[in-house]
C-alpha positions in Angstrom: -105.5 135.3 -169.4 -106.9 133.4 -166.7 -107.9 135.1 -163.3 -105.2 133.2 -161.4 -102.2 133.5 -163.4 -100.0 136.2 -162.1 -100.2 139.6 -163.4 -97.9 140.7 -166.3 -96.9 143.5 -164.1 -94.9 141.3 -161.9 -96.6 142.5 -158.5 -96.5 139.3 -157.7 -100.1 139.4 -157.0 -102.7 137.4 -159.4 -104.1 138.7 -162.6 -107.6 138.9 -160.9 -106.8 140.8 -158.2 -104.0 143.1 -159.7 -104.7 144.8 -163.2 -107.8 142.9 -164.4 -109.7 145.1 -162.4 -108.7 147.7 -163.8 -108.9 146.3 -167.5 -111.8 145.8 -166.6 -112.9 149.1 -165.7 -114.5 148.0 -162.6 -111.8 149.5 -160.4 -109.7 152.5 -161.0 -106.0 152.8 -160.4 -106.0 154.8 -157.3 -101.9 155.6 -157.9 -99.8 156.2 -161.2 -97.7 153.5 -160.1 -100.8 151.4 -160.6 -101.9 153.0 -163.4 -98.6 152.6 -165.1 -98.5 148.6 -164.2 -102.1 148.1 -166.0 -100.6 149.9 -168.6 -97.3 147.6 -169.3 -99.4 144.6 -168.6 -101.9 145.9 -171.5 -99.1 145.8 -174.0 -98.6 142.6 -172.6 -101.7 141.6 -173.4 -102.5 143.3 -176.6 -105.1 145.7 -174.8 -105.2 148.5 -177.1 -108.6 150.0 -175.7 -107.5 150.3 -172.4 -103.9 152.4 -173.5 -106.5 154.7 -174.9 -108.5 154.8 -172.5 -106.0 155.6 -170.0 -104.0 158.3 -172.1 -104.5 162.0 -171.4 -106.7 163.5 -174.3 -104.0 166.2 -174.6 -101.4 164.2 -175.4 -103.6 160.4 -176.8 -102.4 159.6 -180.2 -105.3 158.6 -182.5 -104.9 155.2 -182.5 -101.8 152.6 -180.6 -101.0 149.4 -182.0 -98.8 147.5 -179.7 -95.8 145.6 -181.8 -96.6 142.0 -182.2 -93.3 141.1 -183.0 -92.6 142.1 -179.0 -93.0 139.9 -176.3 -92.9 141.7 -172.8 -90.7 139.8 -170.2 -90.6 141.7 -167.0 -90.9 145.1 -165.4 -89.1 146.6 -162.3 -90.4 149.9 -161.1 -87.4 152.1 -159.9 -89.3 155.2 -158.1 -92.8 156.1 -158.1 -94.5 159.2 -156.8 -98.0 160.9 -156.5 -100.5 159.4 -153.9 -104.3 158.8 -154.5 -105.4 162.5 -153.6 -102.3 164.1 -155.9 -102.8 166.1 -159.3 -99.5 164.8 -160.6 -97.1 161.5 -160.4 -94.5 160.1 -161.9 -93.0 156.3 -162.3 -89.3 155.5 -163.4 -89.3 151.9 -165.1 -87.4 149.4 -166.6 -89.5 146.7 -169.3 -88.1 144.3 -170.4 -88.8 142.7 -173.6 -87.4 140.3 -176.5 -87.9 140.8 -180.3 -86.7 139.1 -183.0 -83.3 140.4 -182.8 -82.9 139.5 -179.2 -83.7 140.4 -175.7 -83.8 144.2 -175.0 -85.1 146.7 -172.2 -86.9 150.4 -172.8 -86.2 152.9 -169.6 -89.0 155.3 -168.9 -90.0 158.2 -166.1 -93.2 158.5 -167.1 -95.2 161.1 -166.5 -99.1 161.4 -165.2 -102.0 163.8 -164.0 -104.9 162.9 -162.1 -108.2 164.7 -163.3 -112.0 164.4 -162.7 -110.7 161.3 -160.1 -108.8 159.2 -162.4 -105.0 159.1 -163.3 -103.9 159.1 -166.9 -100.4 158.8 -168.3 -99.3 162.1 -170.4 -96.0 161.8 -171.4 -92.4 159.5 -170.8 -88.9 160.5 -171.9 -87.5 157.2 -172.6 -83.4 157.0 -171.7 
């Protein structure tokens, strides 16, 4: 992805100065709301290392192999909560998405806990 495109997570912001940072683990996410938009524009991007990275050990599966046959069209956050200095957050989401059989959209409140100074998603119940 090029530095200048805009960012998958539709912040509106570029690529370069939005997630890539964080992809490139030169900048943490300092919220889960921004933790949880590097994570949706990873599956965007195919970034399997960084949902890994970013997944709670408790909860981390072994491995995560993002569905090629998805292509991720959009995300609009509903509610976010937990500032920088909070143990715990959450983010409601919408992500939008088309397969093969058509357009579709996955609901989430996602869950997240902040530990040794760096958020990591734990769990969702997906509605």
């Amino acid at each position: 992805m090029d530095p200048d495109d805009l960012c998958p997570c539709g912040s509106g912001r570029s690529y370069a100065s939005c997630c890539g940072p964080v992809h490139a683990r030169t900048r943490l996410a300092a919220t889960p709301e921004e933790l949880m938009r590097s994570r949706y524009s990873a599956f965007a991007l195919g970034l399997e290392d960084h949902l890994l990275a970013t997944w709670h050990p408790r909860t981390r599966p072994a491995d995560v192999a993002p569905d090629p046959a998805l292509r991720w069209t959009g995300l609009v956050v509903q509610a976010a909560a937990g500032a920088p200095d909070d143990t715990t957050g959450t983010v409601e989401f919408t992500a939008s998405y088309v397969s093969p059989d058509g357009p579709g959209a996955m609901h989430e409140v996602s869950r997240f806990e902040r530990r040794g100074g760096r958020w990591f998603y734990l769990d969702g119940e997906v509605s």
